[in-house]
N, C-alpha and C positions, 0 to 999 in steps of 0.2 A: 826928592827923587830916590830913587834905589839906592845908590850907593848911601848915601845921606843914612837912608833908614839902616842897611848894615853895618857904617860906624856904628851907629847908634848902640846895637846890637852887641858889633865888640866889645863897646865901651862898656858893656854889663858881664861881658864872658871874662872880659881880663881882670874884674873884679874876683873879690874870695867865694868859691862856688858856694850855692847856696837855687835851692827849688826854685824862691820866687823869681830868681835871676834870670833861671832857665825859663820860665813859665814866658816872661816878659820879652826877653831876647827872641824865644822861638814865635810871639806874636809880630816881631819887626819884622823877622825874615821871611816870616809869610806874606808881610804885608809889599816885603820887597820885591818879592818873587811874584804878585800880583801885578808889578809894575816893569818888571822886567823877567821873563820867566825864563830869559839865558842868562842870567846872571851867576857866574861861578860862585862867588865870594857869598851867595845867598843862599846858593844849592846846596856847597858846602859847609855852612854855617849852621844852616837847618839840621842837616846831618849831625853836625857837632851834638846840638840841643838835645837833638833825639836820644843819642848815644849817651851824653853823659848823664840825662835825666832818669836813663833805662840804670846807669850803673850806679847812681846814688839811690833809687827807689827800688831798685832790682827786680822790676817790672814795668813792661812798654804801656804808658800813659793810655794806648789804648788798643784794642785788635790790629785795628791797619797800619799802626804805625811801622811795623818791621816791613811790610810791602812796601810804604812810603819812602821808608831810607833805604831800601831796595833800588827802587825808582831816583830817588836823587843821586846816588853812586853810580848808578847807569847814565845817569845823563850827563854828570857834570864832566867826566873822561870824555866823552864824544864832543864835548867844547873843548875841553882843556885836559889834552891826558898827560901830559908830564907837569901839570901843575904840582908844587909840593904839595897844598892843601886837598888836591881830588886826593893823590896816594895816601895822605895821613887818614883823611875820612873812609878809606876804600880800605885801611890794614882796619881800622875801630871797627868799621862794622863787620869784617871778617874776626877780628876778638871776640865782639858780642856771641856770632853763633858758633864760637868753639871752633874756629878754623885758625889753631896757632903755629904750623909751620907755612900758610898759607900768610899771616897777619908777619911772622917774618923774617918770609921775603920781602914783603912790600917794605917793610922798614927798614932792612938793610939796602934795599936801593935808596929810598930815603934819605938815608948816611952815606951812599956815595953822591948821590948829588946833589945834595943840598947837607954839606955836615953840620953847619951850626943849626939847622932843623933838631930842639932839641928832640920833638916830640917824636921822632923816629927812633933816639937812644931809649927813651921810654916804655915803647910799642915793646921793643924789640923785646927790655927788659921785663916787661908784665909776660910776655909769651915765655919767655926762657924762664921765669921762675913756674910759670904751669905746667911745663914740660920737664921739670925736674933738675936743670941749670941753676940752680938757686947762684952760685961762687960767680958764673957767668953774667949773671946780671946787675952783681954790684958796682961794679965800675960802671956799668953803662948810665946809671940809675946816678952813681954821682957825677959822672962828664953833663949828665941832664940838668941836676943842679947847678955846677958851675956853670955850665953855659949863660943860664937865663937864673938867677938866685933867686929874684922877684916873679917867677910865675906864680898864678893863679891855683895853681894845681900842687904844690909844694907838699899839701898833706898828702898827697894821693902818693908821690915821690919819694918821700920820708915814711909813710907806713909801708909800703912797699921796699923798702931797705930793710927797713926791721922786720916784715914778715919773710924774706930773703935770711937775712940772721939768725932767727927763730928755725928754719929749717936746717940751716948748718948747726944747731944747737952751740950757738953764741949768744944765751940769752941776756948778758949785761948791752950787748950790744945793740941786742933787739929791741929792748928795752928804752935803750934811749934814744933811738929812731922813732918809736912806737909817742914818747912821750913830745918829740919835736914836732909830731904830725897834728899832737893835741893842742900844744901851742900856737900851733901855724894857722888852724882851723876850729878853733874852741867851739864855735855853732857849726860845727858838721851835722849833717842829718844823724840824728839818732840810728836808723836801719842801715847807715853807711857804718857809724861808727863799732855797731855792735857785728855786724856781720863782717869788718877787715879783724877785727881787735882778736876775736875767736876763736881766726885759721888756726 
């Protein structure tokens, strides 16, 4: 059933990100949402894919897909608007098009109601280091780690420390964030890797 095929799906997202993962994942959750098409936990899953697939390749898989996760962020609030999962997927795809004091708000509601949500301290963090916060978003960026030490996304969290470091010119610092991202994720996408390493 539906739900069945979304485990399925998480069970590939909580692994270390990687294209095929996404490729596979976002075949479950279409297939879920065939089967159930109010399904939150599909809608916003889908979303997930979309976004994190746009931000490893750094371009949308295909034309319609920004209408698509358009369309899923519209829908899944009208089943479930204080779900945590709609707000996380409703700030990402507000990051995606450049809407960071819009991306967070939504995270800092995020953090009040639901605090061990790390992915709100995250949000908040990726925003506040493109708005020029770099000092501001290192705590956030390590409450994110300690919370959850074992996520999925840990390189993204740890390059994102050090490319925060890098801007306050603390380069031994940046440095060894930079290098725990490479350890955490040794098969990162090459266009990930070369396009965070850069900034």
């Amino acid at each position: 059933d539906a739900l069945d095929l979304v485990l399925r799906a998480r069970l590939l997202i909580r692994q270390p990100a990687s294209l095929d993962r996404y490729d596979k994942a976002q075949t479950l959750y279409e297939e879920a949402l065939g089967l159930d098409p109010q399904s939150v936990p599909a809608l916003t899953g889908l979303a997930g894919v979309f976004t994190s697939q746009f931000l490893d390749r750094g371009y949308w898989t295909s034309g319609d897909v920004p209408e698509r996760v358009a369309k899923l962020i519209a829908d899944a609030p009208a089943i479930a608007p204080a779900d945590e999962t709609v707000l996380a997927r409703s700030a990402a795809w507000l990051e995606t098009r450049g809407r960071y004091e819009e991306t967070m708000a939504i995270s800092r509601r995020i953090i009040e109601t639901y605090p061990n949500n790390t992915y709100g301290y995250a949000l908040l963090a990726r925003s506040k280091i493109l708005c020029g916060e770099a000092e501001e978003a290192i705590p956030l960026l390590e409450k994110a780690i300690q919370f959850d030490p074992y996520n999925s996304h840990l390189f993204d969290r740890y390059w994102r420390l050090g490319f925060a470091h890098l801007l306050l010119r603390r380069e031994r610092e940046a440095l060894a964030w930079f290098n725990r991202a490479l350890a955490a994720m040794p098969d990162a996408p090459a266009r990930r890797r070369a396009a965070e390493f850069r900034r």
